[in-house]
N, C-alpha and C positions, 0 to 999 in steps of 0.2 A: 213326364216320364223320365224317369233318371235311369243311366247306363254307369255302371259301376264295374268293380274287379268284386269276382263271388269270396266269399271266406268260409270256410270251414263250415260255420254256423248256417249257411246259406246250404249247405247240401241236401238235408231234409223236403227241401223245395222243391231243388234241380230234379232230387231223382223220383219226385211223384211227377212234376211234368214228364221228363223224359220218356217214363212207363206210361204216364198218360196219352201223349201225345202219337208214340210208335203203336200203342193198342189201337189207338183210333184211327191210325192212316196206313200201318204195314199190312194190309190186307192177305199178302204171299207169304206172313209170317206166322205161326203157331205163337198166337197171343198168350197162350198158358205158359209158353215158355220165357215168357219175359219176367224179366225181377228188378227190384230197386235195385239190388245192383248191379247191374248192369251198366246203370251209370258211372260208379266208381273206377271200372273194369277199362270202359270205352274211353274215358276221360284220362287216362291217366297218364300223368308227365303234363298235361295241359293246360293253357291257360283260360280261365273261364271267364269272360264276361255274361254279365246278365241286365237286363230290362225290369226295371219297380216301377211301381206304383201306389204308394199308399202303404209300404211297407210288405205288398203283396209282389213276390217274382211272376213277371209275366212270360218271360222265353230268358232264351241263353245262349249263346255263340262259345264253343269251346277251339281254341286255337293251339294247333302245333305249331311251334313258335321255330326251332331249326330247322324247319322246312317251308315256314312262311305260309302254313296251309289253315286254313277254316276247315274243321273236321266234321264240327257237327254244328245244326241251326237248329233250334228247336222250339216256339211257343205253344204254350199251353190251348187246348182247342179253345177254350173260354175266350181267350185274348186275340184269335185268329181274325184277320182283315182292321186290325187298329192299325197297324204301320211298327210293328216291335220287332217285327224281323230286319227291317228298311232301315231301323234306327240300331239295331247291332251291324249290321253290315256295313254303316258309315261308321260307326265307332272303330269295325275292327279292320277297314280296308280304305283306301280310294284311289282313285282313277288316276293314273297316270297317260301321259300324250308320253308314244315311246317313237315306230318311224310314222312318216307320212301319214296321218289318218288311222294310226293306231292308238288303241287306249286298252289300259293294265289294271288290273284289280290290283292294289300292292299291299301286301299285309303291314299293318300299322299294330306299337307294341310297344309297350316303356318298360325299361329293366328297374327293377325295385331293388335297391341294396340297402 
């Protein structure tokens, strides 16, 4: 499984998981109101990684990047219980030892110029 940065041409993807995924799990949410874009909306200023396979996107880790934060986690129901969540969370974080017996998710992130 490869973990990449999304591009542009990767969106088509993103945003039928994202729709897929929120129809299938936000139960408290009026599913009719959900749209592809919605992704575009929720993502935006962010940095995207995502999860392949075979040329196939499996999930996707969107990151705010001046706040250090994981905004959104999302795989595809198809792809649920392989470890493609597990494998964006070490791509896009890791554990720091901060006081005594303390340990820090710390967002991890390369500037591209």
């Amino acid at each position: 499984m490869l973990i990449r940065e999304a591009n542009i041409k990767d969106y088509p993807q993103l945003r039928q998981i994202y729709l897929d995924s929120r129809r299938e799990s936000f139960h408290w949410v009026n599913t009719d109101e959900m749209t592809l874009d919605d992704f575009d909306r929720d993502t935006l200023e962010e940095q995207i990684l995502l999860a392949e396979e075979n040329a196939h996107i499996l999930g996707f880790a969107s990151l705010y990047v001046p706040n250090r934060f994981i905004h959104n986690l999302f795989v595809h129901p198809t792809a649920a219980g392989k470890g493609v969540g597990d494998l964006l969370l070490k791509r896009a974080a890791v554990v720091e030892e901060g006081e005594p017996g303390a340990k820090y998710w710390v967002l991890i992130y390369e500037v591209h110029t």
